[in-house]
C-alpha positions in Angstrom: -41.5 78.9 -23.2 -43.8 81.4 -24.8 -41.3 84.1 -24.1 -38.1 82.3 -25.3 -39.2 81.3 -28.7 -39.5 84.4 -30.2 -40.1 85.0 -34.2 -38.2 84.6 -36.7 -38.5 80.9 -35.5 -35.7 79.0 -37.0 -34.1 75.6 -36.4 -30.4 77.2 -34.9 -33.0 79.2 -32.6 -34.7 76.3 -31.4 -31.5 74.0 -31.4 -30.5 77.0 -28.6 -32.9 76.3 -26.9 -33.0 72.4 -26.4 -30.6 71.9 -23.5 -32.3 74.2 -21.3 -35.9 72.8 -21.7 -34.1 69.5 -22.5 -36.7 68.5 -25.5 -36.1 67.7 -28.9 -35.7 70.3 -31.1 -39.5 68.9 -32.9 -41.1 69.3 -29.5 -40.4 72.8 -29.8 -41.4 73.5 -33.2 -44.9 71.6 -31.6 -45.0 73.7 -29.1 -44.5 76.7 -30.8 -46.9 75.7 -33.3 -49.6 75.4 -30.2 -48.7 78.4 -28.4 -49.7 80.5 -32.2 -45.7 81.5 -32.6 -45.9 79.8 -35.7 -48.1 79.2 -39.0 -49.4 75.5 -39.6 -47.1 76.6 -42.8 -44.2 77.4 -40.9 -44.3 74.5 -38.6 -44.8 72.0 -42.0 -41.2 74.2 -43.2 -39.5 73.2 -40.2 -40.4 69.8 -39.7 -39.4 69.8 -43.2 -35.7 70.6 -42.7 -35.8 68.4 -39.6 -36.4 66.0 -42.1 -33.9 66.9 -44.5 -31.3 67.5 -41.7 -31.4 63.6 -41.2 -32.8 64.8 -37.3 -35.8 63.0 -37.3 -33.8 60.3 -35.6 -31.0 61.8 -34.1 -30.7 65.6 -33.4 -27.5 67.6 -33.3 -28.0 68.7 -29.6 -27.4 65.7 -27.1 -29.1 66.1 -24.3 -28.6 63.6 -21.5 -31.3 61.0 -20.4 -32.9 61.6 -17.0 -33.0 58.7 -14.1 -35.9 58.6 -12.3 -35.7 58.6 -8.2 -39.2 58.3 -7.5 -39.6 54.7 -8.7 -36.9 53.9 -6.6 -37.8 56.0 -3.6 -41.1 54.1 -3.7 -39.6 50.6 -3.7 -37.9 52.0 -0.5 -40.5 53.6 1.0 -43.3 50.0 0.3 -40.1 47.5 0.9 -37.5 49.1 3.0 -33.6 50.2 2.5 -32.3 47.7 1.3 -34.8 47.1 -0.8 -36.4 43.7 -0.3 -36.3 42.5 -4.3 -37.0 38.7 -3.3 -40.9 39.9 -1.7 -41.0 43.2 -4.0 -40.6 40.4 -7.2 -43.2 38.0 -6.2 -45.7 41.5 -5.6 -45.3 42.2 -9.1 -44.9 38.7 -10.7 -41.6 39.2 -12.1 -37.9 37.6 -11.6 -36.2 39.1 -8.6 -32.8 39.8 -11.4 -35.8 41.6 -13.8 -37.1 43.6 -10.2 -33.5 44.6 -9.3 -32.3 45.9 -13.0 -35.1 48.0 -13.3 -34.9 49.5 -10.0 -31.0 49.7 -10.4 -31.7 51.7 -13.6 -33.8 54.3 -12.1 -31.2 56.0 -9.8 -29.6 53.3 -8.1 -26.3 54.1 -6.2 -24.3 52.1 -9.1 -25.7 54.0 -11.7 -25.2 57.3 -9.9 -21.6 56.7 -9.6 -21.4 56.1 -13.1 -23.2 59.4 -13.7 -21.0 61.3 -11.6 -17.9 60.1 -13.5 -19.0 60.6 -16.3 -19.6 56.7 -17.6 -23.0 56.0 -17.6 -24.0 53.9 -21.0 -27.4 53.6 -22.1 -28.3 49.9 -20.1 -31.7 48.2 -21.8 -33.8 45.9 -19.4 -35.2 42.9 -21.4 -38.9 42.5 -20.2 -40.0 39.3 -21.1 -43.8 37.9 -20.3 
């Protein structure tokens, strides 16, 4: 990274940028700030714009969210394929629905589908005690 952000640091530089490392734009300015690119003064100027921008809370660049394998891979691996949810569920003292969402959500064959066509939405998991 140290050779990719390159002085003048500005925000269209680091919006370049984001895809590739697939960070927010304010992680970059972070990192920059910590690998000495940039002043403490410089870094306060950028966050600063982020801030103005309105991309404190959403950034101009999407980048897409990353599903996991290796939660899934280790259900597999300590419970078989198919997954036993109904003995996997009573190992971790949760609802065998709550066991299978979760797991379905990091890389599961439906979601993958939906990734490969392009309809993949973001799904939320209610976790209740």
């Amino acid at each position: 990274m140290k050779n990719e952000i390159v002085p003048p640091v500005t925000l269209a530089g680091l919006a370049a940028l984001k895809p590739k490392w697939g960070v927010a734009i304010q992680a970059l300015i972070k990192r920059a700030l910590d690998l000495s690119i940039i002043s403490d003064r410089q870094y306060r100027y950028l966050m600063q714009q982020i801030g103005m921008n309105g991309w404190r809370t959403k950034e101009p660049i999407e980048i897409p969210s990353e599903k996991p394998r290796a939660l899934r891979q280790m259900a597999e691996h300590l419970y078989g394929n198919p997954i036993d949810y109904i003995k996997l569920a009573a190992d971790v003292n949760l609802s065998t629905v709550i066991v299978r969402q979760i797991i379905e959500l990091h890389a599961g064959k439906a979601i993958q589908a939906e990734q490969s066509q392009g309809k993949s939405k973001g799904q939320v998991v209610p976790l209740r005690s």
